[in-house]
C-alpha positions in Angstrom: 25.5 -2.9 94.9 22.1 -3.4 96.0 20.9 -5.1 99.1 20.0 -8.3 98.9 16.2 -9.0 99.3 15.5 -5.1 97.5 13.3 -4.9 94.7 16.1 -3.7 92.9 18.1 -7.4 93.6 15.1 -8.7 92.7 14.7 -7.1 89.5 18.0 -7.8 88.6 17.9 -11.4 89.6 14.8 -11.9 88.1 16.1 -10.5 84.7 18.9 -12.4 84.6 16.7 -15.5 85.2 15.0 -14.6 82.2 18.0 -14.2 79.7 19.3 -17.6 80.7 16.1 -19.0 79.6 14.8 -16.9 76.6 16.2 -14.8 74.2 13.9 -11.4 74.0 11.7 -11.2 71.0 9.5 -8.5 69.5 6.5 -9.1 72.0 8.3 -10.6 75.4 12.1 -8.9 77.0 12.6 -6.9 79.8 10.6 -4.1 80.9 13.1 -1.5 80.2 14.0 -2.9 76.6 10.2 -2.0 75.5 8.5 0.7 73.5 7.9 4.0 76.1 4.6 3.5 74.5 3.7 0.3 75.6 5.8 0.6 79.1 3.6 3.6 79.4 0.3 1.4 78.5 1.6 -1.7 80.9 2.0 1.1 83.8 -1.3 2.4 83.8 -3.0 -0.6 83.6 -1.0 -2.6 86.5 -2.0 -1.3 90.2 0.9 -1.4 91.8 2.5 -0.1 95.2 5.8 2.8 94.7 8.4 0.1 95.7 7.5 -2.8 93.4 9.5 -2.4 89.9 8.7 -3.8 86.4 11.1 -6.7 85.5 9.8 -8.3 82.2 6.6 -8.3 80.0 5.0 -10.1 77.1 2.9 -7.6 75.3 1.0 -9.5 72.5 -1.7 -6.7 71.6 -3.7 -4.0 74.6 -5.8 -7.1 75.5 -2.9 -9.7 75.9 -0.2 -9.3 77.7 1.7 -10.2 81.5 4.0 -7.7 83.2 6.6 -9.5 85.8 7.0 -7.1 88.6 9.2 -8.0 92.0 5.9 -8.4 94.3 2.9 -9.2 91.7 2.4 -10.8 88.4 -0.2 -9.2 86.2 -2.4 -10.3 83.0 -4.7 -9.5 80.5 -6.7 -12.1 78.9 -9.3 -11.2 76.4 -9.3 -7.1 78.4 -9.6 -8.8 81.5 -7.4 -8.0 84.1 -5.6 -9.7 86.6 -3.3 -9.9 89.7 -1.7 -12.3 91.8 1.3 -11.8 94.0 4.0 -14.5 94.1 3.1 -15.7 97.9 -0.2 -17.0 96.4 1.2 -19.2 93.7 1.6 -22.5 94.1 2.2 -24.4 90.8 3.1 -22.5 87.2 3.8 -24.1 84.1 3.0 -25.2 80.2 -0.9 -25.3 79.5 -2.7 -27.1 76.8 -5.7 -24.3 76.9 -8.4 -23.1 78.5 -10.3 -26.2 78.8 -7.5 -28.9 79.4 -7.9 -28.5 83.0 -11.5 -28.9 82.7 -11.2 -32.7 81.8 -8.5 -33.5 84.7 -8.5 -34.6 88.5 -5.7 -32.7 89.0 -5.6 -29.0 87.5 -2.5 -27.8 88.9 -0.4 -30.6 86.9 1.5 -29.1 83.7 -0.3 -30.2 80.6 2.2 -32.5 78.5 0.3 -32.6 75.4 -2.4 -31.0 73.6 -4.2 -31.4 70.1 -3.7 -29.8 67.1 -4.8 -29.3 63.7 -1.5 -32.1 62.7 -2.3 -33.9 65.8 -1.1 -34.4 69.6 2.1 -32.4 70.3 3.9 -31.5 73.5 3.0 -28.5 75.1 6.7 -27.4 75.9 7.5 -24.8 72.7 4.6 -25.5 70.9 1.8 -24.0 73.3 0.7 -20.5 73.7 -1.0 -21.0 77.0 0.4 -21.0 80.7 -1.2 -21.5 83.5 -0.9 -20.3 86.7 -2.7 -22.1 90.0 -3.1 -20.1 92.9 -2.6 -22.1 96.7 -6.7 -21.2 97.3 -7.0 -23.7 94.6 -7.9 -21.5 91.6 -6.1 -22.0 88.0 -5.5 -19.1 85.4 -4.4 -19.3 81.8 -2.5 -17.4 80.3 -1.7 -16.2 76.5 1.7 -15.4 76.3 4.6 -15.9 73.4 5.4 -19.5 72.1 8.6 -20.5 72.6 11.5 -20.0 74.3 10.4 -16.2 75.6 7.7 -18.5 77.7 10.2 -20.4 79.0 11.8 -17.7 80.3 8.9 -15.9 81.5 8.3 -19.6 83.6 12.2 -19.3 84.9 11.9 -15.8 86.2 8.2 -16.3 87.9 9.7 -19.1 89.7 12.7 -17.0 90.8 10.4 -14.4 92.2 8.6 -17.1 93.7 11.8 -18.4 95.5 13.1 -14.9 96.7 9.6 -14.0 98.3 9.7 -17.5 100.5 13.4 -16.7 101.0 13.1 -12.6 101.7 9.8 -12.0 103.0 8.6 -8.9 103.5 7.1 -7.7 106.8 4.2 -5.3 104.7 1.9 -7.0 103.1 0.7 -5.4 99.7 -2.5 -4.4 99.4 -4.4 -4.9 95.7 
């Protein structure tokens, strides 16, 4: 058994955070349930330090795509990378877009609804986009899998949220 507050618990945590919440689909499951290819692509791509492990990745296509890892989550949007690690989030959730925050006071709130060629739906299941808002007050979006994949995606980011403010590390992880 693993020690409790190693990457490997958090891996493994993490994981199972995920299954409760989403089945795994062709484009979002755990990192080890993927293509060598694209594990191989996802690797290359994320800079990450020797201890921190892959837990679970959406890959929609080379330019869209988020890889969960126990210390950082990473993105692509549009070939644009990105890195964040889980002590400098403070809010995740549902998005309605790009430009839904644009139009709101409050940009780290989760978007409820958003509009659609049949008309104003809920976000939850029917949205592509998540958003992510760091504590420095910045917000990213995020194209990631409709349905319940991105709820699980959600679920385990806020499990590795939860284990960083209740494990901390003593190094701090350089990107």
């Amino acid at each position: 058994m693993e020690e409790t507050g190693s990457e490997e618990y958090r891996c493994r945590r993490a994981t199972h955070k995920f299954l409760q919440a989403g089945h795994p689909t062709a484009c979002t499951m755990p990192f080890s349930h993927l293509a060598p290819g694209v594990q191989t692509y996802l690797t290359k791509r994320c800079r990450s330090a020797e201890p921190d492990l892959p837990v679970v990745a959406c890959f929609l296509d080379n330019d869209n795509w988020c890889l969960l890892t126990t210390r950082l989550v990473h993105w692509s949007r549009d070939g644009a990378y990105h890195v964040l690690p889980y002590g400098e989030i403070k809010q995740v959730g549902w998005s309605a877009g790009p430009g839904a925050a644009k139009k709101r006071t409050y940009v780290d709130q989760i978007d409820m609804w958003m509009e659609t060629d049949e008309g104003r739906v809920r976000t939850k299941n029917a949205s592509p986009w998540f958003f992510i808002f760091e504590k420095k007050g910045q917000r990213h979006e995020l194209q990631l899998e409709v349905g319940s994949a991105l709820t699980g995606i959600w679920d385990a980011i806020e499990m590795l949220i939860r284990l960083e403010q209740i494990h901390p590390r003593a190094e701090v992880q350089k990107i």
